[in-house]
RODREN-445392 format. One record per residue (C-alpha): residue number from 1; x negated, y negated, z negated. Coordinates in steps of 0.05 Angstrom, whole numbers. Layout:
+-----+--------+--------+--------+
! num !     px !     py !     pz !
+-----+--------+--------+--------+
! NUM !      X !      Y !      Z !
...
+-----+--------+--------+--------+
This chain:
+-----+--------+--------+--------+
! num !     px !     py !     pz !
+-----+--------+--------+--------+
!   1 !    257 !     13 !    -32 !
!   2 !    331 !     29 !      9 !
!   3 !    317 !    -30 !     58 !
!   4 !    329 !     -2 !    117 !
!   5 !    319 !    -55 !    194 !
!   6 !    373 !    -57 !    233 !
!   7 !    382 !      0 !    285 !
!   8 !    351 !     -3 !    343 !
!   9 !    405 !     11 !    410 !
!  10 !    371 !     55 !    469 !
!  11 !    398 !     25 !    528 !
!  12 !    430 !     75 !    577 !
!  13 !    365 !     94 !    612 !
!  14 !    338 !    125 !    550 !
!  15 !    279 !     85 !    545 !
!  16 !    301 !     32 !    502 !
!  17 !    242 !     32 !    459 !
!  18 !    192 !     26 !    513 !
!  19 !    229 !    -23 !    561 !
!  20 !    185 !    -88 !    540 !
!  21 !    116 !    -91 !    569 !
!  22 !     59 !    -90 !    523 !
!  23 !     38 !   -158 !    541 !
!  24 !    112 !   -187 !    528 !
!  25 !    116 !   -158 !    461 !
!  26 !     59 !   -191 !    442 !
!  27 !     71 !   -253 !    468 !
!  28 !    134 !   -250 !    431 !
!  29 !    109 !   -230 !    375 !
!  30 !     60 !   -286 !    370 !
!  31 !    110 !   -334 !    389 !
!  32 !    131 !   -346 !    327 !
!  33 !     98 !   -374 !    253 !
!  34 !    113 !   -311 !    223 !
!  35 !     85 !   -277 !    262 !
!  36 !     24 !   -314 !    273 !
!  37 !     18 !   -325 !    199 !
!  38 !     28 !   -248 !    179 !
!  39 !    -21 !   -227 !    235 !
!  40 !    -76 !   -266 !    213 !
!  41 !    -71 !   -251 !    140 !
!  42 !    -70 !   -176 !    151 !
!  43 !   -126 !   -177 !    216 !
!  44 !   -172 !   -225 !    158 !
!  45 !   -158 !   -173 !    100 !
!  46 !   -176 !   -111 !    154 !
!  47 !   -230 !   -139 !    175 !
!  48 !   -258 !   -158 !    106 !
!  49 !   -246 !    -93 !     80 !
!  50 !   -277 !    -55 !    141 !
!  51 !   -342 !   -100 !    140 !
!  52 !   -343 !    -99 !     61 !
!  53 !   -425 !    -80 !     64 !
!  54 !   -433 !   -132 !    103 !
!  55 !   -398 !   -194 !     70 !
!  56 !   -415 !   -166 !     -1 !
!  57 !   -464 !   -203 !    -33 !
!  58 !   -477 !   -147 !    -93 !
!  59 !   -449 !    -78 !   -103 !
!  60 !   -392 !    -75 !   -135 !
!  61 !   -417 !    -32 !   -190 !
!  62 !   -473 !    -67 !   -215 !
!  63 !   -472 !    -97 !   -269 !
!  64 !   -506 !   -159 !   -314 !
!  65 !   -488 !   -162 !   -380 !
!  66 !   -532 !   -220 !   -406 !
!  67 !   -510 !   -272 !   -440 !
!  68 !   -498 !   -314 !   -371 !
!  69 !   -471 !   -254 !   -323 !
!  70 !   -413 !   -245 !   -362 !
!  71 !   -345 !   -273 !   -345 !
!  72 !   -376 !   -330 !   -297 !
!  73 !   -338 !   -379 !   -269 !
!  74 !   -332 !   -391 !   -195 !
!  75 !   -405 !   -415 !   -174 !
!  76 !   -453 !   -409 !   -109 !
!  77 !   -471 !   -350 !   -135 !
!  78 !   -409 !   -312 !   -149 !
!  79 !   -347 !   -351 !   -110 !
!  80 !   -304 !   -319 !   -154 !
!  81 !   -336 !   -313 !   -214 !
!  82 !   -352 !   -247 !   -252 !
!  83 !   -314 !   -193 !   -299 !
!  84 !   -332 !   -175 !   -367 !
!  85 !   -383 !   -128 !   -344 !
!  86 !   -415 !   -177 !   -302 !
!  87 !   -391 !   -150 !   -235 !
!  88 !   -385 !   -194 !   -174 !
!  89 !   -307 !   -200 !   -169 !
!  90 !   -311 !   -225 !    -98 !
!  91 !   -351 !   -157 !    -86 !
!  92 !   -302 !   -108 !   -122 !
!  93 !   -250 !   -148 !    -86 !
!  94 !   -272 !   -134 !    -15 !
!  95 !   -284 !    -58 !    -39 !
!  96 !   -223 !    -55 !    -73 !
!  97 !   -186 !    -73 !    -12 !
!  98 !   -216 !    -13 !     21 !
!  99 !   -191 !     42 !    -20 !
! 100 !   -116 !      3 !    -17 !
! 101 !   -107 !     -1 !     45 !
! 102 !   -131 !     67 !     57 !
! 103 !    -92 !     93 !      2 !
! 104 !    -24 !     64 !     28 !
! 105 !    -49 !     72 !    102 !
! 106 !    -51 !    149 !     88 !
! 107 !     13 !    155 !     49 !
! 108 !     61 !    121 !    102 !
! 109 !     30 !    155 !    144 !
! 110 !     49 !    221 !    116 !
! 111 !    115 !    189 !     93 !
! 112 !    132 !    172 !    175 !
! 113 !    117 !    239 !    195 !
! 114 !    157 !    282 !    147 !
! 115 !    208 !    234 !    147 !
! 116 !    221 !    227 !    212 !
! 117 !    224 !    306 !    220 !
! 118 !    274 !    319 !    162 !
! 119 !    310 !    265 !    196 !
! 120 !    305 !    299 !    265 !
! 121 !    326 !    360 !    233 !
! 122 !    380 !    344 !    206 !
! 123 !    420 !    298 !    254 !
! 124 !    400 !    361 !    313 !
! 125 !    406 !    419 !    272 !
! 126 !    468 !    395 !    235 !
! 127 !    504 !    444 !    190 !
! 128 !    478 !    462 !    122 !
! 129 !    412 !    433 !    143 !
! 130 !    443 !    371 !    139 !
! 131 !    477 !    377 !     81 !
! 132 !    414 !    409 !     48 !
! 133 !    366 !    359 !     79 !
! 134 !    397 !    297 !     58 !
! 135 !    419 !    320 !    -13 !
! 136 !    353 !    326 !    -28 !
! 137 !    344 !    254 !     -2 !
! 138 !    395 !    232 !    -51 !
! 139 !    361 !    265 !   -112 !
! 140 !    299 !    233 !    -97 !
! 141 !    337 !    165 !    -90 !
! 142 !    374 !    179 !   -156 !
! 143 !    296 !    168 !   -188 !
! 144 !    276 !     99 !   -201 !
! 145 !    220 !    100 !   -161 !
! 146 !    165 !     79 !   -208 !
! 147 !    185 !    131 !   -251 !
! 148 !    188 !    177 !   -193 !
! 149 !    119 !    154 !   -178 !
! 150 !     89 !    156 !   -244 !
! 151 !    119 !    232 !   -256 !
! 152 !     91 !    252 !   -195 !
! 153 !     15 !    218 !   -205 !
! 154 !     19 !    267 !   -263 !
! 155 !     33 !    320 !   -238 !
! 156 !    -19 !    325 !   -188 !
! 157 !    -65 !    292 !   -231 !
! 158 !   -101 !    221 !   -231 !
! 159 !   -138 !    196 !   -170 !
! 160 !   -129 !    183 !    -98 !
! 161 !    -96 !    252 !    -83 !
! 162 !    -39 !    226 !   -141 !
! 163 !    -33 !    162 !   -111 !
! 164 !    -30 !    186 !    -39 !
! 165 !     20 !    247 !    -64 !
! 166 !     71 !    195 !    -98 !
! 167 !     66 !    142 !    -47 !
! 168 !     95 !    186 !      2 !
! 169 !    146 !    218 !    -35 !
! 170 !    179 !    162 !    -57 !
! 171 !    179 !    138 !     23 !
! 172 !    197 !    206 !     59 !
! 173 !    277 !    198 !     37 !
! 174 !    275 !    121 !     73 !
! 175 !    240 !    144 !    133 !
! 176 !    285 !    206 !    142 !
! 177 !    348 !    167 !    131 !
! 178 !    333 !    120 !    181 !
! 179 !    313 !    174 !    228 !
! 180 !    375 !    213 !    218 !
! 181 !    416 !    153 !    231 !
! 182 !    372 !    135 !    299 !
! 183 !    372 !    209 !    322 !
! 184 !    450 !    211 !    314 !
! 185 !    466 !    152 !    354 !
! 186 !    418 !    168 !    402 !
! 187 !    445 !    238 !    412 !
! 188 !    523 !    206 !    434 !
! 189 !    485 !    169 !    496 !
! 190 !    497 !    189 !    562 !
! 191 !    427 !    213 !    585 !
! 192 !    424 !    260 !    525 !
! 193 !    491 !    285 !    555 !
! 194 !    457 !    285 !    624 !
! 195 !    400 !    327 !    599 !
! 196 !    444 !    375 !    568 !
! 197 !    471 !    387 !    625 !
! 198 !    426 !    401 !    672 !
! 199 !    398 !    444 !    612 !
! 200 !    346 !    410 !    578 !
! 201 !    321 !    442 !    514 !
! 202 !    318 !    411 !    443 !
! 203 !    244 !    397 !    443 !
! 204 !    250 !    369 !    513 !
! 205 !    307 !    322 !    490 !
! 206 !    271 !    310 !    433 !
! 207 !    199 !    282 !    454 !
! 208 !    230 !    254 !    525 !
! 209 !    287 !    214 !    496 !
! 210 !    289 !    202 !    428 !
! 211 !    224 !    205 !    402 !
! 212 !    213 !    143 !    451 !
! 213 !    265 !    108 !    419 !
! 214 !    248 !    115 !    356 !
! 215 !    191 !     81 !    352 !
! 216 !    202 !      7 !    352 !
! 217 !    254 !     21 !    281 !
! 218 !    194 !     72 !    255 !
! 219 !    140 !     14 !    264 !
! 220 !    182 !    -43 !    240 !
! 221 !    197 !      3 !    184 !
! 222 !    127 !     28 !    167 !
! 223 !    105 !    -48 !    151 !
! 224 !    159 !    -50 !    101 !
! 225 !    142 !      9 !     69 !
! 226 !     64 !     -5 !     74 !
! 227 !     77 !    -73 !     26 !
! 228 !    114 !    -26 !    -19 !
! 229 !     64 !     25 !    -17 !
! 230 !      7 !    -34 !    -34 !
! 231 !     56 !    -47 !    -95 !
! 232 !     65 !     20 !   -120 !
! 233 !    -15 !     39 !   -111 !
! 234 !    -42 !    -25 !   -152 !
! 235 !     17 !    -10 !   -206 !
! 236 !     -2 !     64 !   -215 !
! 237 !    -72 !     42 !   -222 !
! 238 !    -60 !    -15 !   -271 !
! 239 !    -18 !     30 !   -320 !
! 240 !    -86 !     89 !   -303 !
! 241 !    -45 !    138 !   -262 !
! 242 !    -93 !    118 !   -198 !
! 243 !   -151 !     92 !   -184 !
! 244 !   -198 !    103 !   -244 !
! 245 !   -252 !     55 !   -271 !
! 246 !   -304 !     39 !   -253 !
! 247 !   -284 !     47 !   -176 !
! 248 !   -263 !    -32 !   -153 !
! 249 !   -184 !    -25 !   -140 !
! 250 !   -138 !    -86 !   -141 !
! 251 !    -92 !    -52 !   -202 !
! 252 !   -152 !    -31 !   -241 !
! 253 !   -182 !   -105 !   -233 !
! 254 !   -112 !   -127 !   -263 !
! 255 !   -107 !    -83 !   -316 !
! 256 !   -175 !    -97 !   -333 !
! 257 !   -165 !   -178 !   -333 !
! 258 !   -106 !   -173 !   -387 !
! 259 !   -151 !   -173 !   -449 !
! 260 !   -186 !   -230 !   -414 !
! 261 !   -125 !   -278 !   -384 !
! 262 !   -135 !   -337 !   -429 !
! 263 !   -206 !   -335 !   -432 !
! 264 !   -226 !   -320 !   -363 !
! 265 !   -169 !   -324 !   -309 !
! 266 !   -205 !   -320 !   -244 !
! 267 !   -211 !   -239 !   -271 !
! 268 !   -136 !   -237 !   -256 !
! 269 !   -121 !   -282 !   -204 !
! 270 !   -169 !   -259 !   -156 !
! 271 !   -135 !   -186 !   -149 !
! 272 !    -70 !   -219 !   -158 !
! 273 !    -73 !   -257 !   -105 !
! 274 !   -104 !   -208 !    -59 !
! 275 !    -34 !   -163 !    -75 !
! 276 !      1 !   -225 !    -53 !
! 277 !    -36 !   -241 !     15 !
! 278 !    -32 !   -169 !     34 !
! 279 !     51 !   -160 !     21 !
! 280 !     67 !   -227 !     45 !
! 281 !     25 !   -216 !    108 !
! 282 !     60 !   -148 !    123 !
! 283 !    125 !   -166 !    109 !
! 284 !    120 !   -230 !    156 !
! 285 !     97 !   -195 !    207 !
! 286 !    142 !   -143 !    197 !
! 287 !    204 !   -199 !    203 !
! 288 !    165 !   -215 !    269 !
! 289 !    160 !   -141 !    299 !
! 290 !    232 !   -129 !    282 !
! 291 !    247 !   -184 !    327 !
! 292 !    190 !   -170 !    384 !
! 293 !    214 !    -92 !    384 !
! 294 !    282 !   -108 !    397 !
! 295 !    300 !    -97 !    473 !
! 296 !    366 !   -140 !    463 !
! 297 !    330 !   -197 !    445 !
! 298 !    286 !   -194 !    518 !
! 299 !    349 !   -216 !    545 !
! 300 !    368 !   -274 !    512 !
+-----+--------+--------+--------+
């Protein structure tokens, strides 16, 4: 994904990205339906995930294969039916949501850390580690990035590790791009100049002044790339380059449901729609942060 938000501007004090209180950036970003909206999906799906033993009526694993366990409709029993093992969908759906978010939580993670380093590098170091740093960017980008993905869940091998591995490659070139392009405006402002001059080292420059403001375009970022990385996890699992069965994940439960569509549904809209809730939350809060994290907008 090449979306990149718009560039943050450090004000002339150098603390741009930390010049709106907690409490107003909160209030702010409440203050608005996407925001609101995008909150409470993700803080429901968190929280479901997180309390998973608790809300779970049966484990996702077991299964009932009589006559009357298999592919159930929604009922009191199962509120969103069963699969064609007899496995409480509502159960594998809460577990499932576990190892997703986990998975993508990990790789962006990763993916804002060595990005955001390459892109350091490179806009401070300059020179052929410039040139070196972001041509490699550009081969990465040259990939479509589900075949980037899929070639590198294979090489490492099928499982979490894969998943985790490719997630974060395909993110590192966005997050170091935008970092590069941060670091270099920040590096023409006038207390960078002032702490050159009174002779302020690269690390010192580096975690005082524009570490700080990269931040708010990092997080606004990171919710982006964590609806991608949702994306990419439950389609490397579906084609069975992730996740593998029986372990409840939202792309196994889809690739699963296809030999069942017609005669059972509810097998594939229940993990469908999950994927939905989940991007669609991120992405409206991340609309919401974008506009919360911006220090301009305090003073309109």
């Amino acid at each position: 994904m090449n979306t990149t938000p718009e560039l943050v501007l450090p004000a002339d004090d150098g603390t741009a990205g930390l010049s709106i209180g907690r409490s107003s950036i909160v209030g702010r970003l409440f203050a608005t339906p996407q925001g609101c909206i995008g909150g409470l999906i993700i803080a429901v799906i968190i929280a479901a995930a997180l309390c998973a033993p608790l809300i779970a009526r049966y484990d996702p694993l077991q299964q009932d294969l009589s006559s009357g366990g298999i592919l159930q409709g929604v009922s009191g029993h199962h509120i969103l039916g069963t699969d064609d093992l007899g496995r409480d969908i509502f159960s594998r759906i809460l577990y499932g949501g576990r190892i997703s978010l986990f998975i993508a939580g990990a790789a962006v993670a990763l993916a804002v850390v060595l990005g955001t380093a390459l892109g350091t590098i490179a806009a401070s170091a300059g020179d052929w580690w410039d040139v070196v740093i972001m041509r490699l960017m550009d081969a990465l980008l040259a990939f479509p990035v589900l075949v980037l993905a899929i070639a590198l869940s294979l090489a490492v091998g099928r499982g979490m590790l894969g998943l985790i591995v490719a997630v974060t490659v395909v993110n590192i070139p966005v997050f170091t791009r935008l970092t590069r392009a941060q670091v270099l405006h920040i590096n023409t402002q006038q207390y960078i100049t002032a702490a050159t001059a009174i002779g302020a080292g690269a690390f010192y420059k580096i975690r005082h002044h524009v570490i700080p403001n990269l931040v708010n375009a990092l997080i606004v970022q990171a919710t982006v790339a964590l609806s991608f990385a949702i994306i990419i996890e439950a389609g490397l699992s579906f084609l069975g380059l992730g996740v593998q069965a029986p372990d409840p994940d939202w792309g196994v439960m889809i690739s699963t449901a296809e030999t069942f569509m017609i005669v059972a549904p509810h097998m594939m809209l229940a993990p469908a729609g999950a994927i939905f809730l989940t991007v669609l939350g991120l992405n409206l809060l991340g609309d919401a942060l974008s506009d919360a994290l911006d220090p301009r907008a305090s003073h309109e």
